[in-house]
VOKEGU-683499 format. One record per residue: residue number from 1; chain; x negated, y negated, z of N, C-alpha, C in turn. Coordinates in steps of 0.1 Angstrom, whole numbers. Example, Ala and Ser with C-alpha at 12.3 -4.5 7.8 and 13.67 -1.06 7.14 Angstrom:
2
REC   pos   unit     n.x     n.y     n.z    ca.x    ca.y    ca.z     c.x     c.y     c.z
REC     1      A    -132      57      78    -123      45      78    -132      33      78
REC     2      A    -128      22      71    -137      11      71    -129       0      79
This chain:
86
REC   pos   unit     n.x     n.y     n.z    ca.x    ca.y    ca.z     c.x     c.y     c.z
REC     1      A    -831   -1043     633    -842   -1046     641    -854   -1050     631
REC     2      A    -861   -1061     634    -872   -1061     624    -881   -1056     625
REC     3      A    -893   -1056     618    -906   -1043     618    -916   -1049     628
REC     4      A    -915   -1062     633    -923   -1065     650    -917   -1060     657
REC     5      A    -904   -1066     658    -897   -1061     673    -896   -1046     669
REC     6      A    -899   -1038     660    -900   -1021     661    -912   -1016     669
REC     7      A    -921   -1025     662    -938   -1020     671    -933   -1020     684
REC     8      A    -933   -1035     684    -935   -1042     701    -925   -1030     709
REC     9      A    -914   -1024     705    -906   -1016     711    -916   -1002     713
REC    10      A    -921   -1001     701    -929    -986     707    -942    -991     712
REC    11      A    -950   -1001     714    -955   -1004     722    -950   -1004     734
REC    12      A    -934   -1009     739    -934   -1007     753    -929    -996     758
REC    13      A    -927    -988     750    -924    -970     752    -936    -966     753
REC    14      A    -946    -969     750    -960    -962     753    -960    -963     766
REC    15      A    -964    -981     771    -967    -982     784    -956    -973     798
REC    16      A    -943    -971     788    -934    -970     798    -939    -957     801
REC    17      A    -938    -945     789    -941    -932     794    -957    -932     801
REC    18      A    -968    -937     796    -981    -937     805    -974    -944     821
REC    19      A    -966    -949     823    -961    -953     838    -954    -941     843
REC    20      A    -948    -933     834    -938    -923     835    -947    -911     846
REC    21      A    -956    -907     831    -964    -895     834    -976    -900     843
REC    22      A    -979    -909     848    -985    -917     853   -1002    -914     849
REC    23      A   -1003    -912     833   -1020    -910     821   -1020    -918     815
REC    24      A   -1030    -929     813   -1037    -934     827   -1032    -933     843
REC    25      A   -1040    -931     854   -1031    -939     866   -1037    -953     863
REC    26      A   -1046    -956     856   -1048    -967     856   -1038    -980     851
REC    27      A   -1031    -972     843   -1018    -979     836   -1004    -984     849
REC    28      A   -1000    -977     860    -994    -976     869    -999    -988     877
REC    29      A   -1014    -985     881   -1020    -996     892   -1024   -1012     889
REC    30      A   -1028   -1008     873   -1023   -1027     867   -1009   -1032     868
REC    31      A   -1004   -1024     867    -987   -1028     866    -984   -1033     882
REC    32      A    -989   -1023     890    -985   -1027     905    -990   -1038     912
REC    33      A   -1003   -1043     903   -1016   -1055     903   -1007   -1068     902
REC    34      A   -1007   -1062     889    -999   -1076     884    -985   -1085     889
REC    35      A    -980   -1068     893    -963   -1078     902    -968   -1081     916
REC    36      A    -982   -1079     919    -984   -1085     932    -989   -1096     932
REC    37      A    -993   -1100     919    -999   -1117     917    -989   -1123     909
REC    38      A    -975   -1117     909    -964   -1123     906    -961   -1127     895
REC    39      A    -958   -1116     886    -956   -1114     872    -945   -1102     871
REC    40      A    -935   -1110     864    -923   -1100     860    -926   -1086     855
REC    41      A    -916   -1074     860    -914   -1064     854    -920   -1069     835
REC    42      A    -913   -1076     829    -916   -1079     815    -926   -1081     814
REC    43      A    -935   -1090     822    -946   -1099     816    -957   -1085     819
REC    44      A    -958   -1078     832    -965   -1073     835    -967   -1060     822
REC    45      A    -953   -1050     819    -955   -1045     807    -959   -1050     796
REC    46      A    -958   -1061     795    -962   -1069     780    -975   -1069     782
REC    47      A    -984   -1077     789    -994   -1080     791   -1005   -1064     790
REC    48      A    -996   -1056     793   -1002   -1042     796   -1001   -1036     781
REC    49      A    -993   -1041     775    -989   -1036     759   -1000   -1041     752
REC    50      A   -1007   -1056     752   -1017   -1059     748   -1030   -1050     747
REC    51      A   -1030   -1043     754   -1042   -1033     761   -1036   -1023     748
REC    52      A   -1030   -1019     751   -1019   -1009     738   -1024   -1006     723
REC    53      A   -1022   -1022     722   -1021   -1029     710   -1033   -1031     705
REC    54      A   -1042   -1032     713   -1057   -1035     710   -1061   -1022     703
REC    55      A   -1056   -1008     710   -1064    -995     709   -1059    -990     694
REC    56      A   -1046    -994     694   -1038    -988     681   -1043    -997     670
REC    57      A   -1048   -1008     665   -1050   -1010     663   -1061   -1010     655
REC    58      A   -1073   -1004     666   -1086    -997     660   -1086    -983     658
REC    59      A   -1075    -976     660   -1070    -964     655   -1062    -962     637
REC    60      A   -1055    -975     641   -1050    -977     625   -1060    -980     613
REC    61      A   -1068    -993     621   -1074   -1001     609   -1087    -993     608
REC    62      A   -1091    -990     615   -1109    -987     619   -1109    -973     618
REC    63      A   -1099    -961     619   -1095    -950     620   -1106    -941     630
REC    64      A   -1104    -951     642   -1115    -949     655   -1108    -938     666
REC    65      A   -1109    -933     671   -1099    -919     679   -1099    -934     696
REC    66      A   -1089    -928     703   -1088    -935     708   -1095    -939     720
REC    67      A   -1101    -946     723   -1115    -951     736   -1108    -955     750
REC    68      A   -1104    -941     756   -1101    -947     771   -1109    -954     779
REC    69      A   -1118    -954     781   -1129    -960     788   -1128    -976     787
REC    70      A   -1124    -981     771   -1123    -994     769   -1109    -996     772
REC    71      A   -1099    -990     768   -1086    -994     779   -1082    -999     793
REC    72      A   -1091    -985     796   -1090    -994     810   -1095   -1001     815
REC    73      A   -1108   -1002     813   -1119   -1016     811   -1109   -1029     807
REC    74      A   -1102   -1027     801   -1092   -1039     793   -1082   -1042     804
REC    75      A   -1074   -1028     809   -1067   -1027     821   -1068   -1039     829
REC    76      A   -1082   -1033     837   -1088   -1039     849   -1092   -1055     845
REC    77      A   -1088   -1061     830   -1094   -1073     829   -1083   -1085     835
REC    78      A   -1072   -1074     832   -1055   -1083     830   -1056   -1090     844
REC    79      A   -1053   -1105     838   -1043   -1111     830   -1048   -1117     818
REC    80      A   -1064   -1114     817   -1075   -1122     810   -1067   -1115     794
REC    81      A   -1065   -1121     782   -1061   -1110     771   -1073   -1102     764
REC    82      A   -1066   -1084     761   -1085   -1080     754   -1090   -1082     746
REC    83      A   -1083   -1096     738   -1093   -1099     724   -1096   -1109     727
REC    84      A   -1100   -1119     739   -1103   -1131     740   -1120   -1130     742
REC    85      A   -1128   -1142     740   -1139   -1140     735   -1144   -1147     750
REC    86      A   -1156   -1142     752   -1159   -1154     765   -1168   -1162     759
């Protein structure tokens, strides 16, 4: 496996278990958002991983603790992506 497709995999084990344990519920209710404006099982986790990806990110690089508040805020933006600029 290469060292993307390793992230991207534990990126979609995040989303999967936050769907699991349902912390966020906010993570649950974009998912259920999204397959209602008709977006795949995949796309909808993916798109939800982006949200993911953003936080870890500023945890790795920035060594920032992690900001729910802006998650879900990012959550509630989807399908818009969270690093797009307006």
């Amino acid at each position: 496996m290469e060292p993307n497709e390793n992230v991207r995999q534990e990126i979609f084990n995040i989303v999967n278990n936050q769907m699991t344990t349902n912390n966020p519920p906010e993570t649950k209710e974009t998912f259920n958002r999204l397959k209602k404006e008709g977006y795949n099982d995949f796309e909808a986790r993916q798109l939800i991983g982006q949200c993911v990806a953003v936080e870890l990110f500023e945890i790795m690089k920035h060594r920032k603790p992690f900001d729910e508040k802006r998650y879900i805020s990012n959550l509630k933006q989807l399908p818009k992506a969270p690093f797009d600029e307006e």
